[in-house]
C-alpha beads as a LAMMPS data file, in Angstrom:
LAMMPS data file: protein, C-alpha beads

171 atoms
170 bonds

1 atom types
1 bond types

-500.0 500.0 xlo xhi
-500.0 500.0 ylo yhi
-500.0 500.0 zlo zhi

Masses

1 110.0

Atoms # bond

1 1 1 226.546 378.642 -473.495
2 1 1 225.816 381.219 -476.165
3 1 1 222.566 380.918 -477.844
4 1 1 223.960 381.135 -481.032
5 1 1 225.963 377.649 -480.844
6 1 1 222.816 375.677 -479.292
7 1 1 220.897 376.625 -481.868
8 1 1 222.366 374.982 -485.423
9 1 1 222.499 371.459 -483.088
10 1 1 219.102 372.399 -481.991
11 1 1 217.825 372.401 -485.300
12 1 1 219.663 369.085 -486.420
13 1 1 218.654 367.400 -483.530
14 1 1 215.164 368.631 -484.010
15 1 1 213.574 365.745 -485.177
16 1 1 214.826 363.684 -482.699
17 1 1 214.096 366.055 -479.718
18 1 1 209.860 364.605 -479.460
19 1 1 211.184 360.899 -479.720
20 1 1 213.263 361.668 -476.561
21 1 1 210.002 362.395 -474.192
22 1 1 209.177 359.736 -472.922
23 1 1 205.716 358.633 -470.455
24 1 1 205.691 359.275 -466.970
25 1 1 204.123 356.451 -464.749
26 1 1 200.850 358.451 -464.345
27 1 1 197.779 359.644 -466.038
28 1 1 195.359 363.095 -465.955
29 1 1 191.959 362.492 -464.074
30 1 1 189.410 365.781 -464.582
31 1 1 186.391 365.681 -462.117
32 1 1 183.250 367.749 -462.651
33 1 1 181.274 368.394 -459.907
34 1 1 178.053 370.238 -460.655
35 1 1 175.297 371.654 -458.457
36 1 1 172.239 372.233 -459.374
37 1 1 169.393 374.723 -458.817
38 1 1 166.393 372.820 -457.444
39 1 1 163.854 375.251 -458.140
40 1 1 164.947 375.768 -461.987
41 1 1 167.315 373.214 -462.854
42 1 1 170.389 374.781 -463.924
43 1 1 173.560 374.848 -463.181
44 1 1 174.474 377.324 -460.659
45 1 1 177.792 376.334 -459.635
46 1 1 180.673 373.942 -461.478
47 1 1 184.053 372.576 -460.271
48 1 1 186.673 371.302 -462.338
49 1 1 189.195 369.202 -460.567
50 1 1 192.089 367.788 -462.682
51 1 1 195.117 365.721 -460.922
52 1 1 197.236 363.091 -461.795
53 1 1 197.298 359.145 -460.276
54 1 1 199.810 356.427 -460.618
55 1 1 198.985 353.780 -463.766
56 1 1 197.631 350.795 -462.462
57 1 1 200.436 348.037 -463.081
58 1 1 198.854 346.354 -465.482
59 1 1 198.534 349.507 -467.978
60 1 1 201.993 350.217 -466.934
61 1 1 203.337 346.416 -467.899
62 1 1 201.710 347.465 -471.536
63 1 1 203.328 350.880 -471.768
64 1 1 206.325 349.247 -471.611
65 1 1 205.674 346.568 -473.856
66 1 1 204.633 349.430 -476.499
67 1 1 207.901 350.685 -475.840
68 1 1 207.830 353.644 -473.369
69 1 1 210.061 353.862 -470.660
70 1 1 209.557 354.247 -467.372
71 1 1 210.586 356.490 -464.795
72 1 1 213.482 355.515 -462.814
73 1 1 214.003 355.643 -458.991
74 1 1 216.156 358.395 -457.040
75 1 1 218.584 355.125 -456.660
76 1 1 219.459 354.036 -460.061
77 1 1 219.616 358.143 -461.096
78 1 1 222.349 358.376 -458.813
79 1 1 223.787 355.035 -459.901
80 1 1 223.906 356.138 -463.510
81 1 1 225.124 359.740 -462.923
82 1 1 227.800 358.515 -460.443
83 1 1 226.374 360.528 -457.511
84 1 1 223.806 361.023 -455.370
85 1 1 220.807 362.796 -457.096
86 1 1 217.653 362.797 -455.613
87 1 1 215.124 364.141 -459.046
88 1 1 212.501 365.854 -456.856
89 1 1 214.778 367.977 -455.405
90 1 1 216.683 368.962 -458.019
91 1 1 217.131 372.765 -459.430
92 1 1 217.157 374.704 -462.865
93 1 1 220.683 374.550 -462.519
94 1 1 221.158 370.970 -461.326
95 1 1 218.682 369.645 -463.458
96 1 1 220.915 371.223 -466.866
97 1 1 224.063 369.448 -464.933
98 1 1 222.107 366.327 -464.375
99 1 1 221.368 365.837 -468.453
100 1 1 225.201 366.636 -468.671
101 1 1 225.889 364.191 -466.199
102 1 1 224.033 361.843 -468.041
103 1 1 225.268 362.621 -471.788
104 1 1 228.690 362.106 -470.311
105 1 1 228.235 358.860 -468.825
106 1 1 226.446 357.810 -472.349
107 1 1 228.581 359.213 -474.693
108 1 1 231.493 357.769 -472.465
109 1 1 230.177 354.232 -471.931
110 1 1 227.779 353.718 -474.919
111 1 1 229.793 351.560 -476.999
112 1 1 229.775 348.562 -473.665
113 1 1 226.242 348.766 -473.252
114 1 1 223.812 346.379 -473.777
115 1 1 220.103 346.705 -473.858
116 1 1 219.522 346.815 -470.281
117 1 1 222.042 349.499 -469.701
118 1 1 219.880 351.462 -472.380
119 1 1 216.768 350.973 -471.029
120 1 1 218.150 351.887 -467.629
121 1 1 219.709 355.312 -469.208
122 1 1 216.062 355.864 -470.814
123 1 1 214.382 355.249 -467.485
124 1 1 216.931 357.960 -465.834
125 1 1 216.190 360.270 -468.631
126 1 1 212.021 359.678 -467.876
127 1 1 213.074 360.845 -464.494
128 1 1 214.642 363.812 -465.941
129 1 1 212.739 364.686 -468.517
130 1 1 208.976 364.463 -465.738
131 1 1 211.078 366.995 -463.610
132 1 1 211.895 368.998 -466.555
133 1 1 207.969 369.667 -467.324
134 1 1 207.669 370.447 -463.546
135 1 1 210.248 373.313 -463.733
136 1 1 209.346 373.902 -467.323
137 1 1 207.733 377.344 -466.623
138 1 1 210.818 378.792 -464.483
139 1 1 214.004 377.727 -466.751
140 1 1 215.464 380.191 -468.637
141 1 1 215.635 379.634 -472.872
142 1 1 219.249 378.642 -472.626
143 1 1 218.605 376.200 -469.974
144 1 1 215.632 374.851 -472.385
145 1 1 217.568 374.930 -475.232
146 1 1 220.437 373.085 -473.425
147 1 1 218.218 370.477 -472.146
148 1 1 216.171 369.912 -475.593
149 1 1 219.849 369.074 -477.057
150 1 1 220.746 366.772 -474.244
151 1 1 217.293 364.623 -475.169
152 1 1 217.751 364.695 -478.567
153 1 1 221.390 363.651 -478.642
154 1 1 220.314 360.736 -475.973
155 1 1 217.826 359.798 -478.243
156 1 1 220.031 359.964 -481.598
157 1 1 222.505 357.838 -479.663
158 1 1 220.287 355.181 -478.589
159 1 1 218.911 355.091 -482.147
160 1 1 222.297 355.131 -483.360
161 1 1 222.849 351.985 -481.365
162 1 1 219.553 350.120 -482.528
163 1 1 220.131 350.555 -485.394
164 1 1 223.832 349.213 -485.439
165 1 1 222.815 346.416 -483.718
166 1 1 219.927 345.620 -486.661
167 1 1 222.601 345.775 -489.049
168 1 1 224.779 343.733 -487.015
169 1 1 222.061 340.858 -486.526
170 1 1 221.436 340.766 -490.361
171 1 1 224.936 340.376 -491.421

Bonds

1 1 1 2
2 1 2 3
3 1 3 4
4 1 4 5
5 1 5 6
6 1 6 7
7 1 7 8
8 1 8 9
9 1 9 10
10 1 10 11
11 1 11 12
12 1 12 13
13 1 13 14
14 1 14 15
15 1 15 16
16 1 16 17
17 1 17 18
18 1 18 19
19 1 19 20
20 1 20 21
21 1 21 22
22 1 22 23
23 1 23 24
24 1 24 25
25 1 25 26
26 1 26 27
27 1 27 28
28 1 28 29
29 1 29 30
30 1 30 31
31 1 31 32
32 1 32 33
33 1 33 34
34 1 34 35
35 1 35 36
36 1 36 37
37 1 37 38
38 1 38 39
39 1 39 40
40 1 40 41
41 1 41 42
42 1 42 43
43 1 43 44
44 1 44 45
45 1 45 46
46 1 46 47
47 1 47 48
48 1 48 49
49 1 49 50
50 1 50 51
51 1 51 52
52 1 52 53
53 1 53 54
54 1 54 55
55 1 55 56
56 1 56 57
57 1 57 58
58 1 58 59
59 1 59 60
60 1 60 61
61 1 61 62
62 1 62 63
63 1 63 64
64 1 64 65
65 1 65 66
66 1 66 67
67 1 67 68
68 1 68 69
69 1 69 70
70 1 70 71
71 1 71 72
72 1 72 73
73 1 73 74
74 1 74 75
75 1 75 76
76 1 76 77
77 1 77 78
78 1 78 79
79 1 79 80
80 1 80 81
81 1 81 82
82 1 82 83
83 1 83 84
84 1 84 85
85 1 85 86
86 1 86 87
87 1 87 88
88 1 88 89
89 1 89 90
90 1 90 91
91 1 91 92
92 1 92 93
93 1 93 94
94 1 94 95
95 1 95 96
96 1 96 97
97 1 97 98
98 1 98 99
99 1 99 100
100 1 100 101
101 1 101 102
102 1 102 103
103 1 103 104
104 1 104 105
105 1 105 106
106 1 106 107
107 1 107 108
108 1 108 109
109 1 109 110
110 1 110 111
111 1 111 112
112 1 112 113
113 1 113 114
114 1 114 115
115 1 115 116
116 1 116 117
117 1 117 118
118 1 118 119
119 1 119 120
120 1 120 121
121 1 121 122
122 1 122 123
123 1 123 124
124 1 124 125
125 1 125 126
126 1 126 127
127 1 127 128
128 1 128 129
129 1 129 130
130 1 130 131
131 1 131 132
132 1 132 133
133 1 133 134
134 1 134 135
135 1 135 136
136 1 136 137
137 1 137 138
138 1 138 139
139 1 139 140
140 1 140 141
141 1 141 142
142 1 142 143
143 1 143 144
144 1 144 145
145 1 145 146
146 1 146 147
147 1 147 148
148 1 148 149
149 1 149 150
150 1 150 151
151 1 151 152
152 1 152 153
153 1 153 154
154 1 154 155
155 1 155 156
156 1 156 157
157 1 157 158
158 1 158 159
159 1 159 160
160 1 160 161
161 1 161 162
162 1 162 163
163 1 163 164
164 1 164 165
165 1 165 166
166 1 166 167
167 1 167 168
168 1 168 169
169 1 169 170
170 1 170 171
């Protein structure tokens, strides 16, 4: 994919790229541990320890109320892409084929879903889109680019279809 086609649908897709990121099921703890001179009372050494822990349920149960999705097992991923996909394991290149995948199976089978099929696309593309930040700092700017368009033409569909469906109920 040449660089110079991603980009225009990058740009129009732009403002819809941050509404397709969506809250993994954890949080960032940062410890401090200090130690401290006895004799005069400074610091002499500090560790920082940062690392991330599951939500407890309850915070998690609100997340979703406000909206965010969550992340979706290694079972319903492979359910919605059609084959088996296990997200942890998944490469640069696999991971660009998975948002394919999934764009495919959207664009293909948007117009029978109902909210639950949504929300169950949304929690594949959490999946996705945490293993995406893990691999962030190896892809390549095509495969970046690439992805970025998937989200943010996930997103403008599932908009697209809230949307329709306001209009729908008002009529």
């Amino acid at each position: 994919m040449k660089l110079s086609h991603v980009l225009p649908a990058l740009l129009l897709a732009l403002p819809f790229a941050t509404l397709a990121q969506t809250a993994p099921a954890t949080h960032q703890v940062t410890e401090v541990t200090e130690t401290i001179d006895p004799a005069t009372g400074k610091v002499t050494k500090r560790t920082t320890r940062s690392y991330s822990e599951p939500v407890p349920a309850a915070a998690a149960a609100e997340a979703e109320a406000r909206g965010a999705v969550m992340a979706a097992s290694d079972a319903d991923v492979s359910k919605t892409l059609g084959k088996k996909t296990a997200v942890s394991s998944l490469t640069n290149t696999n991971l660009v084929a998975a948002y394919d995948q999934l764009l495919e199976q959207t664009r293909n089978k948007r117009s029978g879903w109902q909210a639950a099929d949504w929300t169950a696309a949304a929690s594949v593309m959490a999946s996705l889109n945490t293993r995406y930040e893990q691999l962030r700092s190896v892809l390549t700017l095509d495969e970046k680019l690439s992805i970025r368009a998937n989200q943010a033409e996930f997103q403008a569909l599932r908009l697209g279809q809230q949307v329709t469906r306001q209009i729908t109920d008002k009529l």
